[in-house]
LUMROKOL-90384 format. One record per residue (C-alpha): x, y, z; residue number from 1; chain. Coordinates in pm, whole numbers, always signed. Example, Ala and Ser with C-alpha at 12.3 -4.5 7.8 and 13.67 -1.06 7.14 Angstrom:
2
site px:+1230 | py:-450 | pz:+780 | torro:1 | koldren:A
site px:+1367 | py:-106 | pz:+714 | torro:2 | koldren:A
end
This chain:
84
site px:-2213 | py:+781 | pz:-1058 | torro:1 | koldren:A
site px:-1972 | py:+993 | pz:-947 | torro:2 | koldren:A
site px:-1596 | py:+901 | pz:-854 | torro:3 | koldren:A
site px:-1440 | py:+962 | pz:-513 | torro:4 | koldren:A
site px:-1096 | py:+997 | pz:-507 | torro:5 | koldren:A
site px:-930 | py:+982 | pz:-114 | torro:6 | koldren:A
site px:-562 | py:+1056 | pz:-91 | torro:7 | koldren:A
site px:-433 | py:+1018 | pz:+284 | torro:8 | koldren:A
site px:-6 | py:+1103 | pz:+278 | torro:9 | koldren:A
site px:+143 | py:+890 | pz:+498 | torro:10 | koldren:A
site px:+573 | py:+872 | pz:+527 | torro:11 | koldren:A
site px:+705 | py:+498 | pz:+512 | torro:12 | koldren:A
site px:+916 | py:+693 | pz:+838 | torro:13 | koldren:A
site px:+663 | py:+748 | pz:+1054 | torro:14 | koldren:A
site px:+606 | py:+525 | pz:+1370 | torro:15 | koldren:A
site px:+296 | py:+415 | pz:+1274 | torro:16 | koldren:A
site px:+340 | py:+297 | pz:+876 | torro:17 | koldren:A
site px:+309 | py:-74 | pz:+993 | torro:18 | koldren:A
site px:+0 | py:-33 | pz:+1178 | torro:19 | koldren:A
site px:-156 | py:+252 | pz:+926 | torro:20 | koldren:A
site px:-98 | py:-52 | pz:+641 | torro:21 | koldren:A
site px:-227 | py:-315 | pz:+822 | torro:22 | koldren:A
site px:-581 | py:-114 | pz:+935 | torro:23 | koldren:A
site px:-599 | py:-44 | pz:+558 | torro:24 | koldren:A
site px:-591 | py:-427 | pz:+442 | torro:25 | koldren:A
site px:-799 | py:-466 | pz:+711 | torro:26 | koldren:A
site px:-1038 | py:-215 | pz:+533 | torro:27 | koldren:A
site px:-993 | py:-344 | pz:+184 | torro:28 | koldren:A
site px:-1073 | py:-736 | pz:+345 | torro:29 | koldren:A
site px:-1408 | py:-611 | pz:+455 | torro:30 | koldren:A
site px:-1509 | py:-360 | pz:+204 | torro:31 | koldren:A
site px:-1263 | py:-347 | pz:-120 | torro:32 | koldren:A
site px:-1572 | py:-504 | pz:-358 | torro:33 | koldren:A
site px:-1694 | py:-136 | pz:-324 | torro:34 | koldren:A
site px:-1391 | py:+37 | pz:-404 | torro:35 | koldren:A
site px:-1197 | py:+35 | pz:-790 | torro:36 | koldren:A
site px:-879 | py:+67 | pz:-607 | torro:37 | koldren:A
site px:-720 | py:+46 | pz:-288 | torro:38 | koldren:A
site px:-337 | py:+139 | pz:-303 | torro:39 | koldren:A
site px:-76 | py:+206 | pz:-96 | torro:40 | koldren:A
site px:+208 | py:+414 | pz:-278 | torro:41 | koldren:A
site px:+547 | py:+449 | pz:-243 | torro:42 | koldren:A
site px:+756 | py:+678 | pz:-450 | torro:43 | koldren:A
site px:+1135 | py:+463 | pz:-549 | torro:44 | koldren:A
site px:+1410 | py:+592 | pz:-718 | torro:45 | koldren:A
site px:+1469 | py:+342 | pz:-1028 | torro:46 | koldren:A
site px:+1841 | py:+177 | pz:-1111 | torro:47 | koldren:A
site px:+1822 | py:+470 | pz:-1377 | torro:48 | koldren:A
site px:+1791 | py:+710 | pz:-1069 | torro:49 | koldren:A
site px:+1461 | py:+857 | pz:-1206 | torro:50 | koldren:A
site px:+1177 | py:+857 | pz:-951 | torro:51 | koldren:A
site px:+878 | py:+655 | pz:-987 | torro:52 | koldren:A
site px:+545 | py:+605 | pz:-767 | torro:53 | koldren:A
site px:+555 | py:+197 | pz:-644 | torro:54 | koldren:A
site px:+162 | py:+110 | pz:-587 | torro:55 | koldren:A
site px:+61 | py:-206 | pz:-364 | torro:56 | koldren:A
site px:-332 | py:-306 | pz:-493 | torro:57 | koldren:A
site px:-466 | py:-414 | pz:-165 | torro:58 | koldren:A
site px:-781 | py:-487 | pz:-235 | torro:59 | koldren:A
site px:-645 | py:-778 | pz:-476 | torro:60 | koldren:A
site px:-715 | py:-1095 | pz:-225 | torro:61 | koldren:A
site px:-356 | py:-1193 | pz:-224 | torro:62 | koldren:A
site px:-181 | py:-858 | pz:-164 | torro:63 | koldren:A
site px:-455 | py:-790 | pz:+115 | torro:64 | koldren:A
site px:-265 | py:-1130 | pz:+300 | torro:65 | koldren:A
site px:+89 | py:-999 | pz:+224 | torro:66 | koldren:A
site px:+15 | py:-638 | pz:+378 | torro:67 | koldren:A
site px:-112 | py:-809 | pz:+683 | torro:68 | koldren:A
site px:+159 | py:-1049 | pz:+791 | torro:69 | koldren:A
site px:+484 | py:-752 | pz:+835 | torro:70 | koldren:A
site px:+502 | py:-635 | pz:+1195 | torro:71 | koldren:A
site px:+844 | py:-377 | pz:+1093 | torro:72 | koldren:A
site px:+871 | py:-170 | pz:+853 | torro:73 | koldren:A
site px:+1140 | py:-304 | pz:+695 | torro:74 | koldren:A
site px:+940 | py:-624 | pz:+621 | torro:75 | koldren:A
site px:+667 | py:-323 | pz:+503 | torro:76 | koldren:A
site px:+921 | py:-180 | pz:+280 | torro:77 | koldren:A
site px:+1016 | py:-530 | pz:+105 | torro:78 | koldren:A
site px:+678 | py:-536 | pz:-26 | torro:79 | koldren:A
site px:+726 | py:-317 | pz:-258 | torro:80 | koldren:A
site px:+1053 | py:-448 | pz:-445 | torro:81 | koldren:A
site px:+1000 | py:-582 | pz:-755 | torro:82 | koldren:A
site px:+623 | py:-452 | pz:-812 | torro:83 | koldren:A
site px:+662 | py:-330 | pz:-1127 | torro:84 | koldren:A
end
């Protein structure tokens, strides 16, 4: 079987990044069985100052809940400290 790989850039600055992460739990709650992985990815600067990619598994049951409940994108954004 082949692999599908679907990137879709999306800013954490644009108006929509609440509602864009939401859709995609949304998504993942319905059909992430079918899918390896559903991510959304952030790219952080490290205490270092080196610059890493930050990935939220959304299809994982619990994430899926946590990506759901922020309505700013501040709330959004705290998702993503400490994933490692």
């Amino acid at each position: 079987m082949a692999v599908t790989r679907n990137l879709i850039a999306h800013g954490p600055s644009r108006d929509d990044n609440v509602d864009k992460a939401r859709g995609l739990a949304r998504f993942a709650e319905r059909h992430g069985a079918r899918f390896g992985h559903i991510q959304i990815v952030r790219q952080r600067r490290s205490t270092g100052g080196a610059e890493r990619f930050v990935r939220l598994k959304i299809n994982r049951r619990g994430c899926v809940k946590q990506v759901l409940l922020p309505s700013t994108a501040a709330q959004l954004d705290r998702l993503f400290d400490g994933v490692q």
